[in-house]
N, C-alpha and C positions, 0 to 999 in steps of 0.2 A: 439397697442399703437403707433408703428411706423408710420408716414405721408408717406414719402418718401424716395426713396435712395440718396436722399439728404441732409438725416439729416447728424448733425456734426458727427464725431467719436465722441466715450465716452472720456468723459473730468474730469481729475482729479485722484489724487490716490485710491479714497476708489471705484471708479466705475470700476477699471482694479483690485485690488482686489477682488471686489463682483461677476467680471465675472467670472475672474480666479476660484473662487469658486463653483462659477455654473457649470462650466467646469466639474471640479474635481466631484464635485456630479455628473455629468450625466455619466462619465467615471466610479465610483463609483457602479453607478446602470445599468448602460449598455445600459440607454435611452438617447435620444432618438434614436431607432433602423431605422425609417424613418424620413424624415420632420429635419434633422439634422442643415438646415440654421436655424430654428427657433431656436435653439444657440447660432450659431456660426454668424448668420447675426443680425437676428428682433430683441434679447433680447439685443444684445449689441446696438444699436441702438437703442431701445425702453429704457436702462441704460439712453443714453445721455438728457436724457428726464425727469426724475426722479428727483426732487427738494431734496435737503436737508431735510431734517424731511418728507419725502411723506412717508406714508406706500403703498407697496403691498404686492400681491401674487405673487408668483411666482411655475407654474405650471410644472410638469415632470411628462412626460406623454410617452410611447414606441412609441407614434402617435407624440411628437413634444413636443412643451413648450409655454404657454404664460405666459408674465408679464402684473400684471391686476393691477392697481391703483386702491387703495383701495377706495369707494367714489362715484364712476361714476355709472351713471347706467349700459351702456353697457356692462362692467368690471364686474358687477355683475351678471347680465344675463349669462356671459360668465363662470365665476366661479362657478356659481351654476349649469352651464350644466357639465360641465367636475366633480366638483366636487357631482356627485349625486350617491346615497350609493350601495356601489359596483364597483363603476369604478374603474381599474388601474390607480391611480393617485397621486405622492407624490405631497403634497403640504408644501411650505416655504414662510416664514415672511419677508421681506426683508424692510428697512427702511434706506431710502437717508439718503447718510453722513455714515453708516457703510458698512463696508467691509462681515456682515458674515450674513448666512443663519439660519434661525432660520428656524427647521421642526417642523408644525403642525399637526396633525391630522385633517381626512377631516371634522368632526365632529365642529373642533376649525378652520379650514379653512371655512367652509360654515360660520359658524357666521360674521366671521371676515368680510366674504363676502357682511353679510347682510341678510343671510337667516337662 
């Protein structure tokens, strides 16, 4: 979802909360074990991006993390490869304007995805 390393820093309280939270989850789960900017760089950066009421996904994976807007096609493409049955993959609901992770099952993540 990130353009560039240009984008703004994440802007606003509930976006340094929602990261902080991501954080904690992947500190939590012990992923991501490679690909760790996808955290600590893309996801917060791909936050500053995130409208107020947008849903995603938000993916944790031992291979890295993406945050997929929920809607797009790409995003879905995307989501349903990572989310396909059997992968290691926790998936979370995340929805602009709140600070907290809702965990899905992959089952309620692929839907939500669109498949």
């Amino acid at each position: 979802m990130h353009e560039n390393a240009s984008t703004p820093a994440v802007a606003g309280a509930w976006r340094d909360a929602l990261h902080a939270a991501m954080r904690r989850e992947a500190a939590r789960t012990g992923w991501p074990v490679i690909y760790r900017t996808d955290l600590e760089v893309h996801d917060r950066l791909d936050l500053a991006a995130v409208a107020e009421g947008e849903r995603c996904l938000w993916l944790l994976r031992e291979t890295g993390t993406d945050l997929l807007p929920l809607g797009r096609p790409w995003a879905r493409a995307l989501a349903l490869h990572w989310l396909r049955p059997g992968a290691a993959v926790r998936a979370y609901l995340i929805v602009g304007g709140r600070s907290r992770l809702l965990p899905l099952s992959q089952e309620a993540a692929r839907r939500a995805a669109g498949g």
